[in-house]
C-alpha positions in Angstrom: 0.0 0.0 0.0 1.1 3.3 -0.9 1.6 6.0 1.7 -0.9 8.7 2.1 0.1 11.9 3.5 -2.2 13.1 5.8 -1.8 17.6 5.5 -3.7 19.8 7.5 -4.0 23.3 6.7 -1.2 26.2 6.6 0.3 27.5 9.7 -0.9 31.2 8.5 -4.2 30.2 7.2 -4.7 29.1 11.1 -3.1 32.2 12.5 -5.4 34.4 10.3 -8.4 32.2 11.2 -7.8 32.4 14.7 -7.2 36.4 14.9 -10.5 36.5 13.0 -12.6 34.5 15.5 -11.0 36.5 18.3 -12.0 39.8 16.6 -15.7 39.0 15.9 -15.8 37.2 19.9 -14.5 40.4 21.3 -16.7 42.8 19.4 -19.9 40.5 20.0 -18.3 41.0 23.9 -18.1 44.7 24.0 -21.6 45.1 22.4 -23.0 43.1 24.8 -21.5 45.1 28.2 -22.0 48.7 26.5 -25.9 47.3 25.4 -24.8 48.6 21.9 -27.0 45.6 20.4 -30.4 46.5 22.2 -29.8 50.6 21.9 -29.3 49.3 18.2 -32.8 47.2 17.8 -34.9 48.3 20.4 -38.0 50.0 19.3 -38.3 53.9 19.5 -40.1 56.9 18.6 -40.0 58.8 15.1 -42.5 62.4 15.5 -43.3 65.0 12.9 -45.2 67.7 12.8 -47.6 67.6 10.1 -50.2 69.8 10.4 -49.9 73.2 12.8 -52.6 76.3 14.1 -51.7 78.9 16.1 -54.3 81.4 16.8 -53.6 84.9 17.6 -55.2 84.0 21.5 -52.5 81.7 21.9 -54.6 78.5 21.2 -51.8 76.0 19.0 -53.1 73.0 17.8 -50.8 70.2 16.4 -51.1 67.0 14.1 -48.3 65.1 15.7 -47.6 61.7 13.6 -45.4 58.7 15.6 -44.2 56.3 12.7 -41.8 54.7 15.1 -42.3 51.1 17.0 -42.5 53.0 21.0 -45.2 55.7 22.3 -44.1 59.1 22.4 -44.6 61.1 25.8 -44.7 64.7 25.0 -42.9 66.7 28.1 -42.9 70.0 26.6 -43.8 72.4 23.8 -41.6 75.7 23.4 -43.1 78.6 21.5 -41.1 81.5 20.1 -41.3 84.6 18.3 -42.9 88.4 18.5 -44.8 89.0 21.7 -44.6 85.2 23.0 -41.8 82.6 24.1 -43.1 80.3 26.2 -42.7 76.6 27.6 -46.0 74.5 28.4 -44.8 71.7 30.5 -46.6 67.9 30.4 -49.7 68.6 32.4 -50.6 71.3 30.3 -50.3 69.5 26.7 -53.5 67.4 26.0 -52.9 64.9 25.0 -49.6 64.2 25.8 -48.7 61.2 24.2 -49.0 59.5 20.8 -49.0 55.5 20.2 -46.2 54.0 18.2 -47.7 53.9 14.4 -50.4 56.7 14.7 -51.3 60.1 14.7 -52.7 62.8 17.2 -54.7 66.2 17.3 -52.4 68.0 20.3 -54.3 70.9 21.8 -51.9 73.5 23.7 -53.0 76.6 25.8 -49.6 78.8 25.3 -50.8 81.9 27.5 -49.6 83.8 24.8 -52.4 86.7 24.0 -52.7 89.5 21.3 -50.3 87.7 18.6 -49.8 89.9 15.8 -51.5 88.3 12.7 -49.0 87.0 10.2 -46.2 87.1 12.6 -44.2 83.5 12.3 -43.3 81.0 15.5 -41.3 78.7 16.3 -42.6 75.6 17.6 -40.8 72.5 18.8 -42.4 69.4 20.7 -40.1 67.7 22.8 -40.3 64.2 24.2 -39.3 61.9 27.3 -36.9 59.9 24.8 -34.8 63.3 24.3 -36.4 63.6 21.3 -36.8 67.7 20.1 -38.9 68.1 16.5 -39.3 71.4 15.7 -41.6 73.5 13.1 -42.4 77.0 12.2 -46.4 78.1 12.0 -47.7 81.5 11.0 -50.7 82.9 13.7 -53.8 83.2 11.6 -56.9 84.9 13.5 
């Protein structure tokens, strides 16, 4: 019987192999302990502003659409420009949140009085997330 050679693979080809695995263990590793991997997937919130009123009596009504996969909690809504800059805090937003994959008519009371017609405004809605979406509306009377 003729001798067979039995040959594994190259020395280098095992090194490189080896580094490899250790790479993709040690990055799988850190993403676990920073929580990279469920900040990555987990579900959250996407707002815009679609639709905005702002009556010269400080009345602002918003069209707030969530197309992300977590409810959004409103915290606050700034206002600012001629005559008005103010912040209505959570209790004073109705409502104040907006399921995941919907859309809500947001009533806010500004305090604001006497806005010139015309005049524009800033608007941004912030969230609980950190989450700061701003618009610009024109008061109408």
């Amino acid at each position: 019987m003729g001798e067979l050679m039995a040959r594994g693979i190259e020395p280098v080809i095992a090194a490189v192999i080896l580094i490899a695995i250790a790479v993709v263990v040690a990055i799988a590793v850190i993403g676990w302990i920073m929580g990279l991997w469920g900040a990555v997937t987990a579900p959250r919130e996407q707002l815009s502003v679609t639709g905005v009123s702002l009556k010269t009596n400080g009345t602002l009504t918003l069209v707030v659409v969530n197309s992300g996969g977590a409810t959004a909690s409103i915290t606050a809504v700034t206002i600012d420009g001629p005559n008005c800059s103010e912040t209505v805090q959570q209790g004073d937003i109705n409502p104040n949140t907006v399921e995941s994959r919907s859309s809500m008519t947001v009533t806010v009371e500004t305090g604001c009085e006497n806005l010139p017609v015309g005049a524009m405004y800033t608007v941004t809605v912030y969230t609980e997330a950190g989450g700061a979406y701003p618009t610009v509306v024109k008061a109408v009377g």
